[in-house]
KOLDO-595540 format. One line per 3 residues: number of its first residue (from 0); their letters; for each residue x, y, z of C-alpha. Coordinates in pm, 1 decimal, padded with zeros to 6 digits. Example, Ala and Ser with C-alpha at 12.3 -4.5 7.8 and 13.67 -1.06 7.14 Angstrom:
2
0	as	01230.0 -00450.0 00780.0 ~ 01367.0 -00106.0 00714.0
end
This chain:
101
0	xxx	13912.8 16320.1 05087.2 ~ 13797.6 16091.2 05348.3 ~ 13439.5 16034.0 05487.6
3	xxx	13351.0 16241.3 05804.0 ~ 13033.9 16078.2 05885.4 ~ 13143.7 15741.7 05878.5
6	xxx	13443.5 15538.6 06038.9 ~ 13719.6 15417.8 05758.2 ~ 14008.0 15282.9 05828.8
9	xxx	14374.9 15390.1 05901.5 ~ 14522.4 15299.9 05562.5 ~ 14206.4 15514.3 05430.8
12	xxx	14305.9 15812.5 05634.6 ~ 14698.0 15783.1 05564.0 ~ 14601.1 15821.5 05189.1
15	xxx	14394.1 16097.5 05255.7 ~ 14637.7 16248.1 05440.7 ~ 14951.7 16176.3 05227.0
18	xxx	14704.5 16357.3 04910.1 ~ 14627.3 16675.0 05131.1 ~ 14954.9 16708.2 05230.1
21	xxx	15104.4 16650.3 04837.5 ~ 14807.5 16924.3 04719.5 ~ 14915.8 17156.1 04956.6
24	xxx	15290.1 17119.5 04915.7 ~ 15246.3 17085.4 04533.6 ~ 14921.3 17144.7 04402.1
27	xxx	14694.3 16987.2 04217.9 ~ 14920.6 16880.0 03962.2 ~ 15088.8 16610.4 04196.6
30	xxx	14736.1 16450.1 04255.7 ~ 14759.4 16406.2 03829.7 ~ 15142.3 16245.5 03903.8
33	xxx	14957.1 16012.5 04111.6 ~ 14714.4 15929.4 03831.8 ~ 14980.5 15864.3 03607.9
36	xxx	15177.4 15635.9 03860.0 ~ 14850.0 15429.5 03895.8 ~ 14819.5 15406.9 03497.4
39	xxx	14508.0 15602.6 03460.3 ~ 14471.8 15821.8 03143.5 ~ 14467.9 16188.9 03199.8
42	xxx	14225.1 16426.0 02982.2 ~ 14294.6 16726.9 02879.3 ~ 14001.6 16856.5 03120.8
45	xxx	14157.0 16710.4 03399.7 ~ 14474.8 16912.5 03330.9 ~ 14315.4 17211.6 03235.1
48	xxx	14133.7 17218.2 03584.1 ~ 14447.0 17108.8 03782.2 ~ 14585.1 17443.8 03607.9
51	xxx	14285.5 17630.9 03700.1 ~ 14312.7 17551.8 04033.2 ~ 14674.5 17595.8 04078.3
54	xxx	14689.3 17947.0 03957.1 ~ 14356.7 18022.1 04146.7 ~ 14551.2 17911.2 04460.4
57	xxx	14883.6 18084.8 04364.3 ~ 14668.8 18390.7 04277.5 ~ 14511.3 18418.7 04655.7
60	xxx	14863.7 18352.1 04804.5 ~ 15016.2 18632.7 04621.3 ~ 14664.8 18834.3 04745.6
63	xxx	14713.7 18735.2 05097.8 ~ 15061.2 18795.9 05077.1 ~ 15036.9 19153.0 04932.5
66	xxx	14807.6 19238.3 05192.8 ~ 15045.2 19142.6 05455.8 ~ 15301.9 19330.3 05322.6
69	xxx	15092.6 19658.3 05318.4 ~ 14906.6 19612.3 05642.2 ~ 15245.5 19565.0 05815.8
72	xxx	15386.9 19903.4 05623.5 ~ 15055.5 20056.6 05747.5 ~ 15147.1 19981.3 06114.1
75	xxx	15540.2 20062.5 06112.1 ~ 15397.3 20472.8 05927.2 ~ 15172.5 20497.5 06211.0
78	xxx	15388.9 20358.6 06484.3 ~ 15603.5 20667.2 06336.0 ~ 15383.7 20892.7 06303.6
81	xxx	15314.4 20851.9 06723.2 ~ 15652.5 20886.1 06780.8 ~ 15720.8 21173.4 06583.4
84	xxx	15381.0 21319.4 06727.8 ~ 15488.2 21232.2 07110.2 ~ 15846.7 21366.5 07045.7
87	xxx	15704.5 21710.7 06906.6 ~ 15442.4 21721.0 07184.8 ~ 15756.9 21698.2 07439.5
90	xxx	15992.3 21891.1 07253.4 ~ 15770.1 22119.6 07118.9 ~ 15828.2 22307.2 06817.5
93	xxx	16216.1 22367.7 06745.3 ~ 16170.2 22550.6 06471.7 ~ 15922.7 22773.2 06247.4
96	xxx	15817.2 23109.1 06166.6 ~ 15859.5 23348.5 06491.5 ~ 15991.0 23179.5 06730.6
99	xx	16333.6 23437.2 06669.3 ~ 16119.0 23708.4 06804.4
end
């Protein structure tokens, strides 16, 4: 959004800033509210890629999301599983074929 190799101004970096934050919060589709604020015509390419890139980003949140999800199952199953398995080592077997005799 703003240059990196060369010094701009603080109104320069507000703006950049304010347009991160909006595509962040909102997507892409805010940066095309903007456009329309400022009276510039939109194409239908434009809003075809701001919908492109909108579900691309609500495609990888649901991603990183499901993997968080089932990493975090994978950890509470094991975290029982060494319970049960220190418990048993302790307790030892209380009940199964022959101990009766």
């Amino acid at each position: 959004m703003a240059p990196k190799v060369r010094f701009c101004g603080a109104k320069i970096v507000n703006i950049a800033s304010a347009i991160a934050v909006s595509i962040f919060n909102d997507g892409y589709t805010s940066v095309l509210q903007m456009m329309q604020q400022m009276q510039l015509t939109i194409g239908p390419n434009s809003l075809r890629l701001s919908e492109d890139l909108d579900g691309c980003r609500i495609s990888i949140a649901n991603l990183r999301a499901q993997q968080n999800t089932k990493e975090a199952r994978m950890l509470r199953r094991a975290a029982q599983k060494e319970f049960q398995d220190m418990a048993t080592s302790l307790e030892g077997l209380l009940h199964g074929p022959g101990i009766a005799d």
